[in-house]
N, C-alpha and C positions, 0 to 999 in steps of 0.2 A: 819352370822356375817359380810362378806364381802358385801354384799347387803345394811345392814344395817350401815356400815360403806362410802361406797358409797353414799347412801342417804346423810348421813348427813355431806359428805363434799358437794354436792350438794346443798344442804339448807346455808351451810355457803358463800360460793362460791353465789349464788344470794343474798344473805345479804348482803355479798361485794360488790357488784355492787349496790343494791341499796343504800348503804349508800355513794358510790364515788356519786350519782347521786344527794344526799342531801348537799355534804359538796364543796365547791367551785369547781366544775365539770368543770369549763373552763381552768382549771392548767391541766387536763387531755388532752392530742394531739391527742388523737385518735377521739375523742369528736368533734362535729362538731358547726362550730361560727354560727351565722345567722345576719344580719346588719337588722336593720329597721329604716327607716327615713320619715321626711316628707318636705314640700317643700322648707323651710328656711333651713335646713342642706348643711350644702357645701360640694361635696366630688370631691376627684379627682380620677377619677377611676381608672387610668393609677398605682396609689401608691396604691388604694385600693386589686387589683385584685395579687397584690404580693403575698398580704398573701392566702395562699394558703388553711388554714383550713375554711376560707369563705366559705361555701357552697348554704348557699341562703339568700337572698334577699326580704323584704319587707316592699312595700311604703304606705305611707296614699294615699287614693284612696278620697272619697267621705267623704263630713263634713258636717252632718244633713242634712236639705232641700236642694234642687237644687236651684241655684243662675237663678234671672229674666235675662232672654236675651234682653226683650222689655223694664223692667222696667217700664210697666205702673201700674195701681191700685193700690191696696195693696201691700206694700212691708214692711213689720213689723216696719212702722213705719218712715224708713229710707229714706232720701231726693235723689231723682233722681239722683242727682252726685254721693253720694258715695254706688248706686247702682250699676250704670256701674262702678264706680272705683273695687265693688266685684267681676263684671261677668266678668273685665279683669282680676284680679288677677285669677279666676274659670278657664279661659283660659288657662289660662298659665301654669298653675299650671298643668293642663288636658295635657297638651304638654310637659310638665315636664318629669311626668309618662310614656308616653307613650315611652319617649327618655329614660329612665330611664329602662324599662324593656326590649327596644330594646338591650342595652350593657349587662347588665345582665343575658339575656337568651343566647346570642350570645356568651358569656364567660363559657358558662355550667351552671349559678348559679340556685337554685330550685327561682322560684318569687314567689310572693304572695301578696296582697295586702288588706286591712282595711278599713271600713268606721268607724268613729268618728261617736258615737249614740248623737244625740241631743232629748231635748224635741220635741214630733212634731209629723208629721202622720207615722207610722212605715212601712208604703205598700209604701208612696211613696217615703221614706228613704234606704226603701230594691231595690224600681225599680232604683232610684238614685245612686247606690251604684252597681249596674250591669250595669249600661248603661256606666255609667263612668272607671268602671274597665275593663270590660268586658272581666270577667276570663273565662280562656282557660279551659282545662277537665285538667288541672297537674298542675295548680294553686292552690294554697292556699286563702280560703277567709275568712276575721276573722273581726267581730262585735267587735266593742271597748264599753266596759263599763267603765267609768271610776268612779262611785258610785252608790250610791243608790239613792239619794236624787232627785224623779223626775222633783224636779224644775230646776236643774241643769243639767239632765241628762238622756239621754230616761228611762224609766219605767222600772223593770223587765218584766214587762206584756205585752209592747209595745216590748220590747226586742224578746220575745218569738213567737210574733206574726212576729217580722223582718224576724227571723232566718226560719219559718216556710215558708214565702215566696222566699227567696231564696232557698229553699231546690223545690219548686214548681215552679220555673222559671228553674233554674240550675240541678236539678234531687239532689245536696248535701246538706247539711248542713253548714256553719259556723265555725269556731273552736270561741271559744270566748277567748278574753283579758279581763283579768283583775286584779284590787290589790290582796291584801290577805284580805282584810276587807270586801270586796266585792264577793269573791269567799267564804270565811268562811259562810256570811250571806246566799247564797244557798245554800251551803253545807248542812247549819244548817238547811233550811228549803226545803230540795229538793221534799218534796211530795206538798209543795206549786207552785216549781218552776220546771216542772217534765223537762220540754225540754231545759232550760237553765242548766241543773246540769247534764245533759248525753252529750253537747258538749266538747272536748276535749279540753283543758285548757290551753290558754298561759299565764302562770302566771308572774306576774311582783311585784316583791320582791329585793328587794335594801342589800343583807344580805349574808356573805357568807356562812350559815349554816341554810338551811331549815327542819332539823331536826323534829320530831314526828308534820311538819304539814300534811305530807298526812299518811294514806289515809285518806281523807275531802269529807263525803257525797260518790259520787259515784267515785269521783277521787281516783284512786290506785296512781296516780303520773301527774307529767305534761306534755304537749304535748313538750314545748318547757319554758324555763324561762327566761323570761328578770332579768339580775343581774345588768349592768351596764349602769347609759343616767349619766345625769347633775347633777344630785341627789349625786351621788358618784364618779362622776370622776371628777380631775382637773388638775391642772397644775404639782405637786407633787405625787400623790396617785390617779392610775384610776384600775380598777378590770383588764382590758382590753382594749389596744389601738387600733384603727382600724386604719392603717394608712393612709394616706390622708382625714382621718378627724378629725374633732373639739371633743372637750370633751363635746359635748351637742349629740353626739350620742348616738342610744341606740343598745346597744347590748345583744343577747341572745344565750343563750347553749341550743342544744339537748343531752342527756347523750345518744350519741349512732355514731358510726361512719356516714360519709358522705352517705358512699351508704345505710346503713341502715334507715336514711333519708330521702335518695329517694326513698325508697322505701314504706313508709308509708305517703309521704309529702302533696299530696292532703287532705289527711284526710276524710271529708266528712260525713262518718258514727254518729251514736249516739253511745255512750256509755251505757255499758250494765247497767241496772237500778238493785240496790243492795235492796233488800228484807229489810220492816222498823226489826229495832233492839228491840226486847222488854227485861224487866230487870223484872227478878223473884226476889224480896228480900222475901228471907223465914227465920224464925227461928223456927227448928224443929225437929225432932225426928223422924227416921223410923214409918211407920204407916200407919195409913188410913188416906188419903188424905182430907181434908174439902172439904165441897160443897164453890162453886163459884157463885157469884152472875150473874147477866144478863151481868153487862157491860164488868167483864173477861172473862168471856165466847166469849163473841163477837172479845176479843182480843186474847185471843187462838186463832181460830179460821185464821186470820191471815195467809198466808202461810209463807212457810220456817222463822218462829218465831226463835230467837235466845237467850238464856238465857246468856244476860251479867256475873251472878252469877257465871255459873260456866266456863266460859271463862275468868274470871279472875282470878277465882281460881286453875284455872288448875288441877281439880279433877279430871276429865276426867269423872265425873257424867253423867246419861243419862239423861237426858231432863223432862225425865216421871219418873222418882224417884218420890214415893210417901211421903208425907211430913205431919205433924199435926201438930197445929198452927194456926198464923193469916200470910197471903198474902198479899203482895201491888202486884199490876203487873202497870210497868212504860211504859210506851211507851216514848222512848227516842230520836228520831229522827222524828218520824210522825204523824199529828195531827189523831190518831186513836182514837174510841170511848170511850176510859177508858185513858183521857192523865191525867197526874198529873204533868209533870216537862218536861222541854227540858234540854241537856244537851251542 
């Protein structure tokens, strides 16, 4: 009875944390901020480094192709001037960064930095994106998705082949950024998108109450959430101020203290890939079980198969319960041989 009483404050007791982690987590002080910015953000660090729940830091690093140094040939179009008007902004911008993570790191803060995915060649976007950041082994390095639409925005395919090079340059992986429409749609589709839906997710959501969105595909939760930039802060009403800077900042919560933090902050790893979900709908009657044709068979078959049925119902039914009747068997998350619906 004590055992069993045990457990289940236990169980309640991590319920509680994870639901402080879904409902506006940055009211929590134990909870660590993170700033990210990119080059047009003004900050004054002297005001910024006050606040104390600050613990790390990340800047845009690289934005799709490398900018022409010589400007000669092809240059997508664009007339010589405001080619070199790019490579000096690319300059500067590169000296930015570099001044940027010198105060930063020097101040204790964890760094980390992003490339902006554009349309375009994804090898020389990933070589782009380490030569310009050139993350340390306790850096953070995070691929920005900002949709799906590859006319506007690297490909998931191109994505997957980024992340795969920098894991083969660098020996890690990526954590990836992205919206909720954009992280749903791999979710939705993770045996399509197998390496972008095991990296660990910085999610950007505008909302103080992210409530029955994870777990999403393989995500149990997120790495880090962006809650607040321009979108929802202003002059009146911001989630969170960073001080010495503008309301066009963005800021993000980890639901976990500072040195807890640091201590997972590189990241790097894949995340462990979740077994697809299949859905038994039976209507039946103890018995002898019907024969199954070719293409349930081939979905049994499936390892660690999970019967939605009676995980919803909470029967606590065995799996192999035999049943008489008519079967559907759904495959519900993976394009498996017998699919009839996604959900």
């Amino acid at each position: 009875m004590i055992l069993r009483l045990a457990v289940l404050l236990g169980l309640t007791f991590a319920a509680a944390n994870a639901r402080a982690g879904e409902v506006e987590p940055w009211k929590e002080r134990r909870n660590a901020i993170i700033v990210d910015a990119y080059e047009l953000n003004s900050i004054d660090w002297e005001a910024m480094l006050k606040d104390k729940r600050i613990a790390g830091f990340i800047a845009k690093a690289s934005d799709g192709l490398p900018e022409s140094f010589t400007c000669t040939g092809d240059h997508g179009g664009d007339t010589v001037a405001h080619c070199r008007t790019m490579w000096r902004k690319y300059a500067v911008s590169r000296e930015l960064y570099q001044t940027r993570r010198l105060i930063a790191r020097s101040h204790g803060l964890l760094w980390g930095a992003y490339h902006l995915a554009r349309p375009g060649n994804p090898v020389d976007q990933a070589n782009h994106f380490i030569d310009y950041a050139d993350p340390r082994d306790d850096e953070l390095m995070v691929l920005d998705i900002e949709g799906i639409d590859p006319e506007k925005y690297m490909s998931l395919e191109d994505a997957a082949i980024f992340a795969g090079h920098v894991k083969a340059r660098t020996g890690r992986y990526p954590v990836l950024y992205t919206n909720h429409a954009t992280a749903k749609h791999i979710a939705a589709n993770r045996f399509e998108h197998r390496l972008l839906s095991r990296l660990p997710l910085w999610y950007a959501r505008y909302k103080p109450d992210i409530r029955n969105v994870f777990p999403m595909g393989n995500w149990e939760g997120y790495a880090l959430w962006q809650f607040s930039s321009a979108h929802n802060c202003g002059k009146k009403r911001c989630p969170y101020r960073v001080p010495g800077t503008l309301n066009d900042i963005d800021v993000n919560v980890a639901a976990m203290s500072a040195s807890a933090l640091k201590s997972v902050w590189p990241h790097g790893a894949l995340l462990p890939e979740k077994a697809p979900v299949v859905t038994f709908i039976a209507s039946a009657t103890a018995g002898m079980a019907p024969a199954l044709d070719a293409k349930a068979v081939a979905v049994l078959k499936q390892p660690l198969l999970i019967s939605r049925a009676e995980a919803e119902s909470g029967s606590g039914a065995r799996a192999d319960t035999t049943v008489t009747g008519s079967i559907a068997v759904r495959a519900a998350e993976a394009r498996l041989p017998y699919q009839s619906e996604r959900r």
